[in-house]
N, C-alpha and C positions, 0 to 999 in steps of 0.2 A: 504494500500500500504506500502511495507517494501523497504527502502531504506539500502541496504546492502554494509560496507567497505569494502574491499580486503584489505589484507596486503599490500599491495601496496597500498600509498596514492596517492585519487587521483580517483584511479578508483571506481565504484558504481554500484552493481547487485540491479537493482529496480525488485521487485516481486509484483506484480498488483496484487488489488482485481479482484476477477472474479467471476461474478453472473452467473450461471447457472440454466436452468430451461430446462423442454423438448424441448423447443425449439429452444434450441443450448445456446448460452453463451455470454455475455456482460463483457467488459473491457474498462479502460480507456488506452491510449494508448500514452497519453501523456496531460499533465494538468502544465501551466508553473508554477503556483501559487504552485501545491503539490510537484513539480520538485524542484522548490526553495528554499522549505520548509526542502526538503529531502538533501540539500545540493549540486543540478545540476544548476548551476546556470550562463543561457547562452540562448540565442536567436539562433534559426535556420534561415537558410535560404536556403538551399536547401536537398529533399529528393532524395535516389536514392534506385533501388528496382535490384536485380539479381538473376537471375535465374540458378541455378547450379547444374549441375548431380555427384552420389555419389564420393567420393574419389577426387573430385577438392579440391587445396588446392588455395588460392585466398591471396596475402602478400607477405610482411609484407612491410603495405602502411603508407605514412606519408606527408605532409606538411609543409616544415618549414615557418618561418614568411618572410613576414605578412602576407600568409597566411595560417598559422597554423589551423588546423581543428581538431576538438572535435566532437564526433560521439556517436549518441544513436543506439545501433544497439538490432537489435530482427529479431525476422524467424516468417514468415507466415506461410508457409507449409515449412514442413520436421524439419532436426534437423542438428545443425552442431557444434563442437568445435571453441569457439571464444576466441581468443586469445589478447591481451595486451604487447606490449614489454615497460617498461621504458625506455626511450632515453635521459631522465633530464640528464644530467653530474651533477656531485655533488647529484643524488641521493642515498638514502640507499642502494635505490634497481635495482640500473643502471643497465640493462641487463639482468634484471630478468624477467618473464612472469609470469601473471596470465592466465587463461585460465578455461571455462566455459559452459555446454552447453548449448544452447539456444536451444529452439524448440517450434514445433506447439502443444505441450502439455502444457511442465510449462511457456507458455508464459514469460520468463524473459527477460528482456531487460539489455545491457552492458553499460552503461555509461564510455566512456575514450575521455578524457580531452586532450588538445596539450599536445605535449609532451611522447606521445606515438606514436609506431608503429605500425597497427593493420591487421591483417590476419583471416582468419577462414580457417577450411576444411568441408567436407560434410559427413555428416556419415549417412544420409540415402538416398535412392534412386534418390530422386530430394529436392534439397531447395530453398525458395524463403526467399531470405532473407533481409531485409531492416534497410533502416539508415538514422537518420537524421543527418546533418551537419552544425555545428555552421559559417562556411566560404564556399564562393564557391570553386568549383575546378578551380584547379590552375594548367597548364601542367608544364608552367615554373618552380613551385616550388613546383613538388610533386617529390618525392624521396622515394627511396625501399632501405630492405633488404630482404638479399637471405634468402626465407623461411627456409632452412635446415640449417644454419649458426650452424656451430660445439660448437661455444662458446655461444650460446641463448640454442642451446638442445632440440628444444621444441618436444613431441612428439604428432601429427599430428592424430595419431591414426587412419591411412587409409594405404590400401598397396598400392602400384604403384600408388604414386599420380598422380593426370592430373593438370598440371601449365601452366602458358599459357608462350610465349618462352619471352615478357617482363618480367615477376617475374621473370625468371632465370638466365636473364641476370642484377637482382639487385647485388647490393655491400655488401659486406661483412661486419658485425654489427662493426668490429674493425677498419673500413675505414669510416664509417660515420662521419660527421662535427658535432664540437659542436654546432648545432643548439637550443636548450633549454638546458638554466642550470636553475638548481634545487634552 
């Protein structure tokens, strides 16, 4: 198992061993002990699975404290670009994105820590895509930015996204609260 850094600190591309034989294929899918070892170092407590057809863009989602949420995310079926915003004030890389594919191929999973905003879009026909979650959801303190925000930039790489009218109605990256500093 390869516990991968982004430039961005903080965030972590884990790539699983994968045993393969004719009869389909074996991974670990999460192991706390190899997760802690790798540098993830955090307790789940709730999982959550979504089902999404191509060119959804799904963000840019967040929790501030106390209940800030850190999210393992990976795809069952299909494949989608999985994005990371920094939202640390005082970080290097405040406003920056990583971004990632995940899919039902290279099995990778995205480790992002509080302190981030996190989105994906879909880039094949149907995805299923899941996540684990260090805090429960919170409606009262969950909080968006507008996927397209001109000063994040990100490119989505889908045409005519399909957002549902809550994302579009999120706030602008330059109106968000200092909710984590860096």
């Amino acid at each position: 198992m390869i516990f991968e850094k982004s430039f961005i600190d903080g965030l972590v591309l884990v790539k699983p061993d994968v045993f393969e034989d004719p009869r389909g294929y074996f991974f670990e899918s999460f192991n706390q002990k190899k997760y802690y070892e790798g540098g993830i170092d955090t307790k789940f407590v709730q999982d959550n699975i979504s089902k999404s057809v191509k060119s959804t863009v799904r963000g840019l989602h967040y929790q501030i404290p106390p209940f800030a949420q850190g999210k393992l995310c990976s795809v069952v079926t299909g494949k989608v670009l999985d994005v990371a915003v920094d939202i640390r004030f005082g970080s290097p890389t405040y406003g920056k994105y990583f971004a990632c594919e995940l899919s039902e191929e290279n099995k990778f999973q995205l480790w992002i820590p509080p302190g981030f905003a996190h989105g994906f879009s879909v880039l094949s026909e149907v995805a299923i895509f899941s996540y684990k979650c260090s805090e429960f959801y919170s409606k009262e303190y969950e909080r968006a930015i507008i996927y397209n925000d001109p000063d994040i930039n990100i490119d989505w790489r889908v045409e005519n996204p399909i957002v549902s009218e809550k994302d579009l109605r999120a706030t602008s990256f330059n109106r968000i609260e200092k909710d984590f500093v860096y």
